[in-house]
Biopython code that builds the backbone (N, CA, C, O; Angstrom):
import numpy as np
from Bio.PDB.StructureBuilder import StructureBuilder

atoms = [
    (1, "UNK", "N", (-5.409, -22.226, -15.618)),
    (1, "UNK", "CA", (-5.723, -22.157, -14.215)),
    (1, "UNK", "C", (-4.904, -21.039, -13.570)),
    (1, "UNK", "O", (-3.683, -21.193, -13.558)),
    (2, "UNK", "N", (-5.385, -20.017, -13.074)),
    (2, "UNK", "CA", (-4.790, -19.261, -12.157)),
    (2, "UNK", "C", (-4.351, -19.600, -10.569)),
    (2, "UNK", "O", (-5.092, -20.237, -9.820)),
    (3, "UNK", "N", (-3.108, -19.109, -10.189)),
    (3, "UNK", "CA", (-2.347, -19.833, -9.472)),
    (3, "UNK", "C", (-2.087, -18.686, -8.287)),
    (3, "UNK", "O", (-2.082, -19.009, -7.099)),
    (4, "UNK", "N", (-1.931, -17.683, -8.612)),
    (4, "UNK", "CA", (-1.816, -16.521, -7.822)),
    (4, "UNK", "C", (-1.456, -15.143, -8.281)),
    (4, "UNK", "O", (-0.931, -15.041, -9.390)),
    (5, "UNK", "N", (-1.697, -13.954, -7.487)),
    (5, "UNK", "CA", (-1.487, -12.892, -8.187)),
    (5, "UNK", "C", (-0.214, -12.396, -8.106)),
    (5, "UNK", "O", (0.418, -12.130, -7.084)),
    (6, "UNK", "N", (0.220, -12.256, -9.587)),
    (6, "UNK", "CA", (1.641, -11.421, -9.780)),
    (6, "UNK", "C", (2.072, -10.495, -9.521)),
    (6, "UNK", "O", (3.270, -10.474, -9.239)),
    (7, "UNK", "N", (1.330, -9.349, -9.495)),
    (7, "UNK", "CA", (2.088, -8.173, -8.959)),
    (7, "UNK", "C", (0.117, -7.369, -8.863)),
    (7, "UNK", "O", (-0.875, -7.808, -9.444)),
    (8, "UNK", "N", (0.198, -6.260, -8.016)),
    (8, "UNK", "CA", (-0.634, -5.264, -7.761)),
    (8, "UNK", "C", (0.047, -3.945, -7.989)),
    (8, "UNK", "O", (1.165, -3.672, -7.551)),
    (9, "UNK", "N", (-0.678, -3.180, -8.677)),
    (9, "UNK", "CA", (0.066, -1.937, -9.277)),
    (9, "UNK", "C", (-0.846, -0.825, -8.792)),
    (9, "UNK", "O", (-2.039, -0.854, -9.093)),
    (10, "UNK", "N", (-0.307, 0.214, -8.008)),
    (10, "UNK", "CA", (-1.497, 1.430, -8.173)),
    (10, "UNK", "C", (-0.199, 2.795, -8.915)),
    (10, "UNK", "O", (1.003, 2.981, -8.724)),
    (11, "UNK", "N", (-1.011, 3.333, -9.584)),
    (11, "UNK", "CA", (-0.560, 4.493, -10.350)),
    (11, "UNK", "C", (-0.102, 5.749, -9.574)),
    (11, "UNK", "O", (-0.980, 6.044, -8.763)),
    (12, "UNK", "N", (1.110, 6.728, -9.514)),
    (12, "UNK", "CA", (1.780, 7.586, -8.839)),
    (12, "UNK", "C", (1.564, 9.346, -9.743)),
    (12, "UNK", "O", (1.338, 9.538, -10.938)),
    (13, "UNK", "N", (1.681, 10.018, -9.014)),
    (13, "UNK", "CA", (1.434, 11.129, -10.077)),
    (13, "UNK", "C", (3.218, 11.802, -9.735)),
    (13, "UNK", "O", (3.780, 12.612, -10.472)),
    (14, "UNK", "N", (3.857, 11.173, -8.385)),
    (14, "UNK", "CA", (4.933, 11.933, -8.488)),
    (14, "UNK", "C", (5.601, 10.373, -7.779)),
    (14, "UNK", "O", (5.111, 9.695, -6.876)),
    (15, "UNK", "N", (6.591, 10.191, -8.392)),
    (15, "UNK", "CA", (7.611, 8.717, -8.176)),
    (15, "UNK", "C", (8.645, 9.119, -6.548)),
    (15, "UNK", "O", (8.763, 8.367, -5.581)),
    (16, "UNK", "N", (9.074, 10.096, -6.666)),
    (16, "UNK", "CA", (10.009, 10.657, -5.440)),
    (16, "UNK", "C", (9.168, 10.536, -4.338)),
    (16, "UNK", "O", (9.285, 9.732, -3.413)),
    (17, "UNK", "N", (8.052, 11.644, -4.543)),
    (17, "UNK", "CA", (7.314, 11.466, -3.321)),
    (17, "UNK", "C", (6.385, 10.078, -3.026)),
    (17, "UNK", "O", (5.947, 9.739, -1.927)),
    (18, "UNK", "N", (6.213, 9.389, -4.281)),
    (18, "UNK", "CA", (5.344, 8.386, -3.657)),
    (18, "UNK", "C", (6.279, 7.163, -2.842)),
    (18, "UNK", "O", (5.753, 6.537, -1.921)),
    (19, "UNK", "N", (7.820, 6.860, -3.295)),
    (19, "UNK", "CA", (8.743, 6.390, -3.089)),
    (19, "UNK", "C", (8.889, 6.684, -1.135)),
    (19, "UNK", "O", (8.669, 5.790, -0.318)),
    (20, "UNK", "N", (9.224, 7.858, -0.830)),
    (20, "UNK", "CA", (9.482, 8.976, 0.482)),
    (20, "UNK", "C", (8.426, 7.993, 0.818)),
    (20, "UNK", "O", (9.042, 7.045, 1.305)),
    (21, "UNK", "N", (6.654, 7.608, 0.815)),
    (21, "UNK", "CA", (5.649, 7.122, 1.665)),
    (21, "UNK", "C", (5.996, 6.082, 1.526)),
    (21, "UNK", "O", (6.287, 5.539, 2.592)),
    (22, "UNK", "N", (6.173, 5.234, 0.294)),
    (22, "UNK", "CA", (6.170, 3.401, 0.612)),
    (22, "UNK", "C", (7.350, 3.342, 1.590)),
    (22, "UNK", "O", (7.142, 3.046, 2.767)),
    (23, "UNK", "N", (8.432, 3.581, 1.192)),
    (23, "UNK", "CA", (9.945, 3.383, 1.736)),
    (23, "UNK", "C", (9.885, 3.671, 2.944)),
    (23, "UNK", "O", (10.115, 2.959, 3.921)),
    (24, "UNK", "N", (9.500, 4.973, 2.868)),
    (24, "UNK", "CA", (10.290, 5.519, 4.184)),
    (24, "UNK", "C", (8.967, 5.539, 5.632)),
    (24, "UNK", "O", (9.339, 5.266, 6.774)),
    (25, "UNK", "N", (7.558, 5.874, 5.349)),
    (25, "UNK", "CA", (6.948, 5.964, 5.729)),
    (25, "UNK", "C", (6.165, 4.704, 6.283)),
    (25, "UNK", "O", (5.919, 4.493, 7.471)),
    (26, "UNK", "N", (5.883, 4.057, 5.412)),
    (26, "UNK", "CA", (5.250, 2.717, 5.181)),
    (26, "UNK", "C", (6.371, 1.615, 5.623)),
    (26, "UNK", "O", (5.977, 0.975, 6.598)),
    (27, "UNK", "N", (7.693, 1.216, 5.153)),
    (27, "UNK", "CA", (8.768, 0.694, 5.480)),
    (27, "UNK", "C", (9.147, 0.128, 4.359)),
    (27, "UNK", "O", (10.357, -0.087, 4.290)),
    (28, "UNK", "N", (8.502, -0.187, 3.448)),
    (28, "UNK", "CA", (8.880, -1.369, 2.571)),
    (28, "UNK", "C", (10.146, -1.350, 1.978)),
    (28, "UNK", "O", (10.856, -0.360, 2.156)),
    (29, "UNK", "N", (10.551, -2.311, 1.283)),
    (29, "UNK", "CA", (12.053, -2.205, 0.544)),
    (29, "UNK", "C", (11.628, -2.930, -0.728)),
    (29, "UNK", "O", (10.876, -3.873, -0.978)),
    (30, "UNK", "N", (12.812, -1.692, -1.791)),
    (30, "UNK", "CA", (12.219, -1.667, -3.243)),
    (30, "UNK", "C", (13.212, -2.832, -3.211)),
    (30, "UNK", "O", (14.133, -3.188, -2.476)),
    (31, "UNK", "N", (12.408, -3.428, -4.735)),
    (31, "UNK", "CA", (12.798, -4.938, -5.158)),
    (31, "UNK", "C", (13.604, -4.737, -6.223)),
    (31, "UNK", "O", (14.770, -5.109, -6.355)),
    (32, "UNK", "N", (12.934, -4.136, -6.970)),
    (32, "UNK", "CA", (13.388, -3.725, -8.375)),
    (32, "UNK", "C", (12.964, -2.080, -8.819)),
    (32, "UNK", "O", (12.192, -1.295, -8.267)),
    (33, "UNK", "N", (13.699, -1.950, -9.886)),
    (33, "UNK", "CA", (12.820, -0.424, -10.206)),
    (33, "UNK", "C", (13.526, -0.274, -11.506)),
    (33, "UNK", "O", (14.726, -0.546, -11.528)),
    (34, "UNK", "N", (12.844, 0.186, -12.758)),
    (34, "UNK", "CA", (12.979, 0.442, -14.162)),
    (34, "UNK", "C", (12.724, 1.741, -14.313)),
    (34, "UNK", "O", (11.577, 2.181, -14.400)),
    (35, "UNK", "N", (14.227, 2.762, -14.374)),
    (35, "UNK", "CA", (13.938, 4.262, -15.072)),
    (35, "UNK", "C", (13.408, 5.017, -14.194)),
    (35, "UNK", "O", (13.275, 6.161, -14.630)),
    (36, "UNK", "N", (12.814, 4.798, -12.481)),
    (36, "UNK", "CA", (12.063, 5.488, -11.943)),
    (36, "UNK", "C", (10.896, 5.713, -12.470)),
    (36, "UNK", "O", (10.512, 6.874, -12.330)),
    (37, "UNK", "N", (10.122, 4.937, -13.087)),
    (37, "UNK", "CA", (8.702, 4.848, -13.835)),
    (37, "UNK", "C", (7.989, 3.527, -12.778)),
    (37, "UNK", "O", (6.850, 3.485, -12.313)),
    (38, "UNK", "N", (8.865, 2.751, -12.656)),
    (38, "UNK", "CA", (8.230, 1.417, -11.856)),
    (38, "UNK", "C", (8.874, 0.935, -10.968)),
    (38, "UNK", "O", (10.087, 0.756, -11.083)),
    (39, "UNK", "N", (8.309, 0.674, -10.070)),
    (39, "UNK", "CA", (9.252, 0.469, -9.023)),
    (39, "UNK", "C", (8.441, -0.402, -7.967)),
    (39, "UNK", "O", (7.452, -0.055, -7.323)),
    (40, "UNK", "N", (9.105, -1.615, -7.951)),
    (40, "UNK", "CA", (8.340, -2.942, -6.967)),
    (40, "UNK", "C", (8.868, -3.269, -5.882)),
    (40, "UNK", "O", (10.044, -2.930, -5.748)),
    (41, "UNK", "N", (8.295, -3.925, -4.895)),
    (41, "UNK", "CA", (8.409, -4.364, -4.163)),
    (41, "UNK", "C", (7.853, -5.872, -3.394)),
    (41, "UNK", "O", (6.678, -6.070, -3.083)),
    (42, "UNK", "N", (8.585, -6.507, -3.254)),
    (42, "UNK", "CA", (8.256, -8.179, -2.956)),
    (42, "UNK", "C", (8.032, -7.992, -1.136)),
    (42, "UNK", "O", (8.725, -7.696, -0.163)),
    (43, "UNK", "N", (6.589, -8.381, -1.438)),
    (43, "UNK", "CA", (6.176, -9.069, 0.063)),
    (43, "UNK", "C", (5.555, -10.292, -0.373)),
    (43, "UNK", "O", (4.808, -10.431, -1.342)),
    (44, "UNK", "N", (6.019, -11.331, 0.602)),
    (44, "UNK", "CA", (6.165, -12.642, 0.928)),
    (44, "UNK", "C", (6.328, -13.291, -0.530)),
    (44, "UNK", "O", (7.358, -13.629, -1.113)),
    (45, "UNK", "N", (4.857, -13.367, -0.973)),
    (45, "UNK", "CA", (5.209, -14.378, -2.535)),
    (45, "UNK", "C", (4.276, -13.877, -3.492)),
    (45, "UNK", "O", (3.676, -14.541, -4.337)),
    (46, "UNK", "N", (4.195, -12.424, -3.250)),
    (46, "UNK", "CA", (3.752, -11.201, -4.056)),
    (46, "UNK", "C", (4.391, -10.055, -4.449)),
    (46, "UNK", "O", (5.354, -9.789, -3.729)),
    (47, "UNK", "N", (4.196, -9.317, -5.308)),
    (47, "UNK", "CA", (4.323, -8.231, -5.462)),
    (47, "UNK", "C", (3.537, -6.902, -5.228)),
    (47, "UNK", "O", (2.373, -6.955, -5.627)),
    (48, "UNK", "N", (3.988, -5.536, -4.577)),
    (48, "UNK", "CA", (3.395, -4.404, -5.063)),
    (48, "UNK", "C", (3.855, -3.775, -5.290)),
    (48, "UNK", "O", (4.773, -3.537, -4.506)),
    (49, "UNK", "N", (3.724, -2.586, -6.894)),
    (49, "UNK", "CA", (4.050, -1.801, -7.907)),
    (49, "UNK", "C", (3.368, -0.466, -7.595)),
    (49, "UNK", "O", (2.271, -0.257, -7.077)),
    (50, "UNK", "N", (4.292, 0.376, -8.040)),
    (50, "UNK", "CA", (4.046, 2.198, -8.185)),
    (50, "UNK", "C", (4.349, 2.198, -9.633)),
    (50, "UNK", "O", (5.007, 1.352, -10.239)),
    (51, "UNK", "N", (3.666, 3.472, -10.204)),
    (51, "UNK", "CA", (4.334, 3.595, -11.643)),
    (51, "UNK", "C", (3.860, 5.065, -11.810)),
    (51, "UNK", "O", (2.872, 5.498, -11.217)),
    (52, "UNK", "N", (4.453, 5.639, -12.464)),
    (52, "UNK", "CA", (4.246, 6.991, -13.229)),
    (52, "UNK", "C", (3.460, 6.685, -15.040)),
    (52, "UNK", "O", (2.610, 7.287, -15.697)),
    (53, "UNK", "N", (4.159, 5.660, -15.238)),
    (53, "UNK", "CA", (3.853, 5.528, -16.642)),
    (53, "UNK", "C", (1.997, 5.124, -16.917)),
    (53, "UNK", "O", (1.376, 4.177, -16.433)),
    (54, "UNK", "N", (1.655, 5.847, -17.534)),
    (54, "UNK", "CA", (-0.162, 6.319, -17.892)),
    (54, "UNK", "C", (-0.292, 4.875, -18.621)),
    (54, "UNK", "O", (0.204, 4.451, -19.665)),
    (55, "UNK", "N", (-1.223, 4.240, -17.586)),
    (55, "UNK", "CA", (-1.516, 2.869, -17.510)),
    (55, "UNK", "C", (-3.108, 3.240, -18.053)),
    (55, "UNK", "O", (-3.705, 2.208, -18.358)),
    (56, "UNK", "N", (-3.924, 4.491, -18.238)),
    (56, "UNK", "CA", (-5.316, 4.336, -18.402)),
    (56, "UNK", "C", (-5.913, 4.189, -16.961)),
    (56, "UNK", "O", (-7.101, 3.870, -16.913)),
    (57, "UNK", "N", (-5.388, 4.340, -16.032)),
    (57, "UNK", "CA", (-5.671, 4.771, -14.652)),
    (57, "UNK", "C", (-5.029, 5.908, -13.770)),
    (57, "UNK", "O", (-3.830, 5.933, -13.489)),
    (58, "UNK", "N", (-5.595, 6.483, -13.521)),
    (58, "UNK", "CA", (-5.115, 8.058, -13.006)),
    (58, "UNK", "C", (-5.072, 7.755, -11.198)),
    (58, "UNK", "O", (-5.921, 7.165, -10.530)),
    (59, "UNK", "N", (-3.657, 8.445, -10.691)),
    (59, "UNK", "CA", (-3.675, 8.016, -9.712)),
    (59, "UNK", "C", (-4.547, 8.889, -8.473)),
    (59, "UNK", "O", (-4.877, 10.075, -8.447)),
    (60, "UNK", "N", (-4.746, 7.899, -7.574)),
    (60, "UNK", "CA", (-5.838, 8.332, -6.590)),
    (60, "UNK", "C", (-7.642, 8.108, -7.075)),
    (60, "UNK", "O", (-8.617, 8.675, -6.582)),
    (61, "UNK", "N", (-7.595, 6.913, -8.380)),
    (61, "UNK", "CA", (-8.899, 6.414, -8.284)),
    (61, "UNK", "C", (-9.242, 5.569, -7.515)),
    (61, "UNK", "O", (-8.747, 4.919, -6.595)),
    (62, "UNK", "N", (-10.231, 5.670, -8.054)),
    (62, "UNK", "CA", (-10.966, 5.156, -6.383)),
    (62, "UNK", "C", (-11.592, 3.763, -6.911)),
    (62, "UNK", "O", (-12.783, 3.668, -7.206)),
    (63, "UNK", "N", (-10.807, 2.843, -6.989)),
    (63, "UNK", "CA", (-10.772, 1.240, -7.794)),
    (63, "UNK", "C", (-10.349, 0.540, -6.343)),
    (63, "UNK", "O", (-10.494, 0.917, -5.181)),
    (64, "UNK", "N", (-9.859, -0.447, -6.836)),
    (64, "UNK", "CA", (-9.434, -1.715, -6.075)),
    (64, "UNK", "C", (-8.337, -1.102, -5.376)),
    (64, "UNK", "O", (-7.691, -0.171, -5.857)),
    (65, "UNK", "N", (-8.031, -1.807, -3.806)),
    (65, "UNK", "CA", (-7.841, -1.398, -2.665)),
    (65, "UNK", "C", (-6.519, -2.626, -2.423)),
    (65, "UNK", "O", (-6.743, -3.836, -2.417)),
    (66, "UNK", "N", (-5.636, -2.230, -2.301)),
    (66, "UNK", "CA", (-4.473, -3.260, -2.023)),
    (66, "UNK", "C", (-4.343, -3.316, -0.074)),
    (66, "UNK", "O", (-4.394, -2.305, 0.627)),
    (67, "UNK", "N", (-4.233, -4.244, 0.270)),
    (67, "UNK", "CA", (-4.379, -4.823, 2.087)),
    (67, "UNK", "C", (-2.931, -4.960, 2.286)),
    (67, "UNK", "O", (-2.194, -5.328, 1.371)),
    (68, "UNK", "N", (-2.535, -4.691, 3.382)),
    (68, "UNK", "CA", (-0.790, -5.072, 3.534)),
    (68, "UNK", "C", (-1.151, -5.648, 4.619)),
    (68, "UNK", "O", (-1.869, -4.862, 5.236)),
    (69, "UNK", "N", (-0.952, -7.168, 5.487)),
    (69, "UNK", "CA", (-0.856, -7.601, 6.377)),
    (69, "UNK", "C", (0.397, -7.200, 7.005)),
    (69, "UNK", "O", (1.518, -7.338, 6.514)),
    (70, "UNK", "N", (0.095, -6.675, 8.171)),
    (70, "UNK", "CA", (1.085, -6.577, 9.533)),
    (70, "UNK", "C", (0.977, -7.629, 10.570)),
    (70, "UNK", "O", (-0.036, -8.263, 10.868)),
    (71, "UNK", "N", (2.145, -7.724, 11.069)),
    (71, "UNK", "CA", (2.029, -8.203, 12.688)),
    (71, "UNK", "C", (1.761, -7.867, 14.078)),
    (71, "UNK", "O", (1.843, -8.602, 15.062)),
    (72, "UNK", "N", (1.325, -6.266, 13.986)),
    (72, "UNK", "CA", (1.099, -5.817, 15.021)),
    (72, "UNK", "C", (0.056, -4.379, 14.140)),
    (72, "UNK", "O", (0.578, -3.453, 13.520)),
    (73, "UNK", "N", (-1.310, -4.557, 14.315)),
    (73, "UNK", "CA", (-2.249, -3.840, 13.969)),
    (73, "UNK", "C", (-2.057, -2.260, 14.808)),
    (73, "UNK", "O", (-2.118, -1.173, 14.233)),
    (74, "UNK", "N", (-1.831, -2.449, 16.194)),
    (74, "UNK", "CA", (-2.338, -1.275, 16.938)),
    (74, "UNK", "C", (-0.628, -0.340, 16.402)),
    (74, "UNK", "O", (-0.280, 0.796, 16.079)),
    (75, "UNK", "N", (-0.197, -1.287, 16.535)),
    (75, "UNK", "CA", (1.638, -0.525, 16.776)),
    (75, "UNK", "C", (2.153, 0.203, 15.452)),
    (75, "UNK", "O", (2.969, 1.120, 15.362)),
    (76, "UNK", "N", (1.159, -0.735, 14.039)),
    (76, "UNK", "CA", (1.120, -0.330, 13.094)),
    (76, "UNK", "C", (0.604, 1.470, 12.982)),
    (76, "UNK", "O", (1.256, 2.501, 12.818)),
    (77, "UNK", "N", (-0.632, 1.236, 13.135)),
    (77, "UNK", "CA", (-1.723, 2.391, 13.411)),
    (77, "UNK", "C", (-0.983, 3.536, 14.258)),
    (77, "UNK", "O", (-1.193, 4.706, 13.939)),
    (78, "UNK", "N", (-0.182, 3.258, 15.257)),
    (78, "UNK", "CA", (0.343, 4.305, 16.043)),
    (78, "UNK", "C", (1.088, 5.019, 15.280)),
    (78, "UNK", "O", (0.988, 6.241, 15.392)),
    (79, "UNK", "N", (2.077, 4.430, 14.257)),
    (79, "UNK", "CA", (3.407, 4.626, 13.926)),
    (79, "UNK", "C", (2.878, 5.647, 12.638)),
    (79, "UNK", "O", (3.514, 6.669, 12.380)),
    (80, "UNK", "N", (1.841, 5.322, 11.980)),
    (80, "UNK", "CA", (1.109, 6.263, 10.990)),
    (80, "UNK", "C", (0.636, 7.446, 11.346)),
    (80, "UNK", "O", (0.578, 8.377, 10.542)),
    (81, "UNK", "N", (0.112, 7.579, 13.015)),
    (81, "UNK", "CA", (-0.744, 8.515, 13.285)),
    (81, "UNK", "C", (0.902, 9.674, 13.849)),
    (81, "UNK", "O", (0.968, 10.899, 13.948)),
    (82, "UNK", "N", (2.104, 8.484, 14.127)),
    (82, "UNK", "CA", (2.905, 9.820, 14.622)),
    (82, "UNK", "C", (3.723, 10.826, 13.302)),
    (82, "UNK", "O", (4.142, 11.982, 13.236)),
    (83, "UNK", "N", (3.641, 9.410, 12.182)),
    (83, "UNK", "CA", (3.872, 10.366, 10.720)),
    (83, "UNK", "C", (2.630, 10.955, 10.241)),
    (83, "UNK", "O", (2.381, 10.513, 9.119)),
    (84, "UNK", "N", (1.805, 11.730, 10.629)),
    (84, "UNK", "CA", (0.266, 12.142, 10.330)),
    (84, "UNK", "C", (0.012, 11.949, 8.582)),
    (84, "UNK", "O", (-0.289, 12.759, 7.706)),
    (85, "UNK", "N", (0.288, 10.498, 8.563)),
    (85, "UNK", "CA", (-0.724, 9.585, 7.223)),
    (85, "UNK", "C", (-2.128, 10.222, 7.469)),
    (85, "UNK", "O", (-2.343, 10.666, 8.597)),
    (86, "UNK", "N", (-3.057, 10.305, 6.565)),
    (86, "UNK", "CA", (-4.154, 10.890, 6.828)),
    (86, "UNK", "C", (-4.817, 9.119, 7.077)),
    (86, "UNK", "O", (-4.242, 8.102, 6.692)),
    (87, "UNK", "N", (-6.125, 9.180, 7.802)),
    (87, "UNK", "CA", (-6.790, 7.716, 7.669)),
    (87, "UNK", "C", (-8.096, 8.236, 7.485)),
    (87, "UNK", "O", (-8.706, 9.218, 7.908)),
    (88, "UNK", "N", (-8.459, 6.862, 6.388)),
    (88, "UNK", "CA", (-10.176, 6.969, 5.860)),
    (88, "UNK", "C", (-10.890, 6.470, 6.997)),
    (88, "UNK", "O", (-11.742, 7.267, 7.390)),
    (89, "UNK", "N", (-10.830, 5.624, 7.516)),
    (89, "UNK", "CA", (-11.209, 4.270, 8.037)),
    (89, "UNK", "C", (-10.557, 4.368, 9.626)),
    (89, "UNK", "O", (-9.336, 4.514, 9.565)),
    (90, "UNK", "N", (-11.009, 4.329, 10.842)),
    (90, "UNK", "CA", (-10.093, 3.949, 11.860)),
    (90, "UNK", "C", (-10.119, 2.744, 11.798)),
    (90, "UNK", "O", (-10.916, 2.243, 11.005)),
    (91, "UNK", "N", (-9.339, 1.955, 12.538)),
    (91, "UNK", "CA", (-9.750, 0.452, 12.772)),
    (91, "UNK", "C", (-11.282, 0.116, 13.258)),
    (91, "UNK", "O", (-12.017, 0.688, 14.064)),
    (92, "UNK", "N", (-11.462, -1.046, 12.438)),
    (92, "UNK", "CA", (-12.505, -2.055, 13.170)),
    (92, "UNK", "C", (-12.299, -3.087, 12.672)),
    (92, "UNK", "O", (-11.425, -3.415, 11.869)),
    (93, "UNK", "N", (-13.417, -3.876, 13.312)),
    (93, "UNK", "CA", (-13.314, -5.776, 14.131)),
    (93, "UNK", "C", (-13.880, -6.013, 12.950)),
    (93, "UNK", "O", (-14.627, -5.206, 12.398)),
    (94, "UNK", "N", (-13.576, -7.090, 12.502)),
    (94, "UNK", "CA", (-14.691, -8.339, 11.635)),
    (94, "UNK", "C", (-14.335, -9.756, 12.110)),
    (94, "UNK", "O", (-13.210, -10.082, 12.486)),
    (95, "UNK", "N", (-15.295, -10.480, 12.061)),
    (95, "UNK", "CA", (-15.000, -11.849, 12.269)),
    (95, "UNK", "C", (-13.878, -12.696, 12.578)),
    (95, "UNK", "O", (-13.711, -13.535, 13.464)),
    (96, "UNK", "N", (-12.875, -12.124, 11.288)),
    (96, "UNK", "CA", (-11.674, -13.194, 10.782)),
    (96, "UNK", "C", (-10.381, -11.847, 11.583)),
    (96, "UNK", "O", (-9.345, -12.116, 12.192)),
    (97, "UNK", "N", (-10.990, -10.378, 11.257)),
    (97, "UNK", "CA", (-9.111, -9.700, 10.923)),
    (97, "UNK", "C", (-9.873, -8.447, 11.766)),
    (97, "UNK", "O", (-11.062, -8.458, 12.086)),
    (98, "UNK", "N", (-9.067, -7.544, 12.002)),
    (98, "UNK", "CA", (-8.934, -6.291, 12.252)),
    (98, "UNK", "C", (-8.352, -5.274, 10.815)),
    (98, "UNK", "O", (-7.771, -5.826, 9.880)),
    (99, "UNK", "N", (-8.566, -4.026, 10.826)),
    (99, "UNK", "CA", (-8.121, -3.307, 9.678)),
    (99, "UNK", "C", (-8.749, -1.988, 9.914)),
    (99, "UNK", "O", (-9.825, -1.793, 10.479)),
    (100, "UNK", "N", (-7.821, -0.968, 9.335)),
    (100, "UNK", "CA", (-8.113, 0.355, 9.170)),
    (100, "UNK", "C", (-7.686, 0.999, 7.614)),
    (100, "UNK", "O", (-6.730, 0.471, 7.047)),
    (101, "UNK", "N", (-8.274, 1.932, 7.060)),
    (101, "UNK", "CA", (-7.498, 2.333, 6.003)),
    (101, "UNK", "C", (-6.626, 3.660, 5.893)),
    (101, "UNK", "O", (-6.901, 4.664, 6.550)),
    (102, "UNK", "N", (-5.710, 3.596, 5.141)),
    (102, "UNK", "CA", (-5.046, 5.096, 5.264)),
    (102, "UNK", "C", (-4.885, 5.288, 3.863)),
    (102, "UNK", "O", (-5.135, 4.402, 3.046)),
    (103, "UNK", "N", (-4.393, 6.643, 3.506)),
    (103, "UNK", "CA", (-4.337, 7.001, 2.413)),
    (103, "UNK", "C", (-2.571, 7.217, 1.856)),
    (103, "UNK", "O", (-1.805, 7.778, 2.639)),
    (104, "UNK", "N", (-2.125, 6.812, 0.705)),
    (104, "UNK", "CA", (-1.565, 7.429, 0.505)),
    (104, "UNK", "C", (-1.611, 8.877, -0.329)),
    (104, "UNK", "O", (-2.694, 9.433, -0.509)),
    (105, "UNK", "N", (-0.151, 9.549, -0.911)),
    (105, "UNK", "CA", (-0.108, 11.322, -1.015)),
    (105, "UNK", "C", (-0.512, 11.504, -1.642)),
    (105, "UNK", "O", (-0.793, 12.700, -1.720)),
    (106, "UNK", "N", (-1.222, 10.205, -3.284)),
    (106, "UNK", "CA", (-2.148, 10.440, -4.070)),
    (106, "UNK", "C", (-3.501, 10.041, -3.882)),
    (106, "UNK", "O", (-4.229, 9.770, -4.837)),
    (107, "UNK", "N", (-3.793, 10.002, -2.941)),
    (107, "UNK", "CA", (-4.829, 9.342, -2.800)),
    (107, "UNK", "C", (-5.668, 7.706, -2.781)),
    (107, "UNK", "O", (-6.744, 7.240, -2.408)),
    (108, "UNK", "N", (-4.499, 7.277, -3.386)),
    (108, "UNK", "CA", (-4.887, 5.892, -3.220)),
    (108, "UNK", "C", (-5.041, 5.361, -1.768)),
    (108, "UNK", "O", (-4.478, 5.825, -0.776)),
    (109, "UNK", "N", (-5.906, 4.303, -1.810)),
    (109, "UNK", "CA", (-6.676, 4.032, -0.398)),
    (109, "UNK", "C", (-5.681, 2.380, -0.235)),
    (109, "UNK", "O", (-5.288, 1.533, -1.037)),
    (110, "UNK", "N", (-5.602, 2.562, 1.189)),
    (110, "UNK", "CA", (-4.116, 1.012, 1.628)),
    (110, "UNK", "C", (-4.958, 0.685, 2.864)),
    (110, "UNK", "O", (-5.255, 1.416, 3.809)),
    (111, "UNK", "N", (-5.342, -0.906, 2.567)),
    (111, "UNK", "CA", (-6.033, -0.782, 4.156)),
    (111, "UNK", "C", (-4.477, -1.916, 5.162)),
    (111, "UNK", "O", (-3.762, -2.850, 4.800)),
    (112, "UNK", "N", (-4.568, -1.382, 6.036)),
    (112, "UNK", "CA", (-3.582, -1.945, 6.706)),
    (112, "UNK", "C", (-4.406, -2.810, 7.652)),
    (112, "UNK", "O", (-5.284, -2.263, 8.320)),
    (113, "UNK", "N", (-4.154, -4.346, 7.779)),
    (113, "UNK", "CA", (-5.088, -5.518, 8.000)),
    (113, "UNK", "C", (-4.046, -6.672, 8.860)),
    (113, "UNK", "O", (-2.901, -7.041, 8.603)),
    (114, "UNK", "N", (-4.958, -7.033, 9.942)),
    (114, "UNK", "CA", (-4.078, -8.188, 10.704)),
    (114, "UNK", "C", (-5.167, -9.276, 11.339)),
    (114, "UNK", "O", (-5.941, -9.190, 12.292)),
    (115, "UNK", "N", (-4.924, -10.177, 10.529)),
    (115, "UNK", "CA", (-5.907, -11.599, 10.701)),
    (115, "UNK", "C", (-6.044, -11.591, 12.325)),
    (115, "UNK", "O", (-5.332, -10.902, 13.057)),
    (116, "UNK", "N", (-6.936, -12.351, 12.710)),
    (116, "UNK", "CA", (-6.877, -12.899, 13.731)),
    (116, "UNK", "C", (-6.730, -14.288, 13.951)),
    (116, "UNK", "O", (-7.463, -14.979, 13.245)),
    (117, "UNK", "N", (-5.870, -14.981, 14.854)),
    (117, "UNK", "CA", (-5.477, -16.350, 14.826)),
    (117, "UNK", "C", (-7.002, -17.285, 15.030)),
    (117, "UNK", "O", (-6.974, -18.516, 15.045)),
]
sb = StructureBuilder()
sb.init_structure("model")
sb.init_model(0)
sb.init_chain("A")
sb.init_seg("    ")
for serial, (resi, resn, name, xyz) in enumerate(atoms, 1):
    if name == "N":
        sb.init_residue(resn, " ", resi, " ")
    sb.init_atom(name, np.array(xyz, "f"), 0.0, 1.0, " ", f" {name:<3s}", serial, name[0])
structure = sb.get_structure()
C-alpha cells in the first residue's frame, strides 16, 4: 500500500546555479545534500530534490510538474516578478486553488499554488 510520496526530484544541468534559484530565489532551505550532486529539501512531510547526477532525464523536460503551496499567492507572484523569474502561466482561478507557473534556469516548469479555504 502506498502511503505517500518520498521525495520529488527534477534534474539540474548546473548545481550552483540551480541551488542560487531554490535557496535564494525561491527561499527554500537545504535539508541535506550528498557531494553537491543532490541536494534536498523538506517541506512539511515531503521532500524536493535537485541532482546533477544523469538519472535518464535531462534537465528542463517537459514531464511532471512539482506545485509548491504558499500562503500568500499574490505576494508570492510579486516577489518573482521583482527577481524577473520568467512565468509560463500567469495566475488563474479553478474551483478549489489559485496558481501560476514559473520556470526555473533549466527550464523545469514549478507551478506555485494556494488552495482556497
Amino acid at each position: 500500500m502506498i502511503t505517500s510520496i518520498a521525495f520529488t526530484v527534477y534534474p539540474v544541468s548546473n548545481m550552483e546555479r540551480a541551488r542560487a534559484f531554490y535557496e535564494h530565489v525561491l527561499g527554500l532551505h537545504m535539508t541535506y545534500h550528498y557531494r553537491d550532486e543532490w541536494v534536498e529539501y523538506d517541506l512539511g512531510s515531503s521532500t524536493f530534490a535537485i541532482t546533477t547526477t544523469d538519472m535518464g532525464h535531462p534537465p528542463g523536460a517537459k514531464g511532471a510538474v512539482v506545485a509548491f503551496e504558499v500562503s500568500d499567492l499574490d505576494a508570492f507572484v510579486h516577489k518573482m516578478r521583482e527577481r524577473a523569474v520568467p512565468f509560463v502561466t500567469e495566475i488563474f482561478d479553478t474551483p478549489v486553488c489559485r496558481m501560476a507557473v514559473i520556470e526555473d534556469p533549466d527550464g523545469n516548469h514549478i507551478t506555485i499554488h494556494k488552495r482556497k479555504n
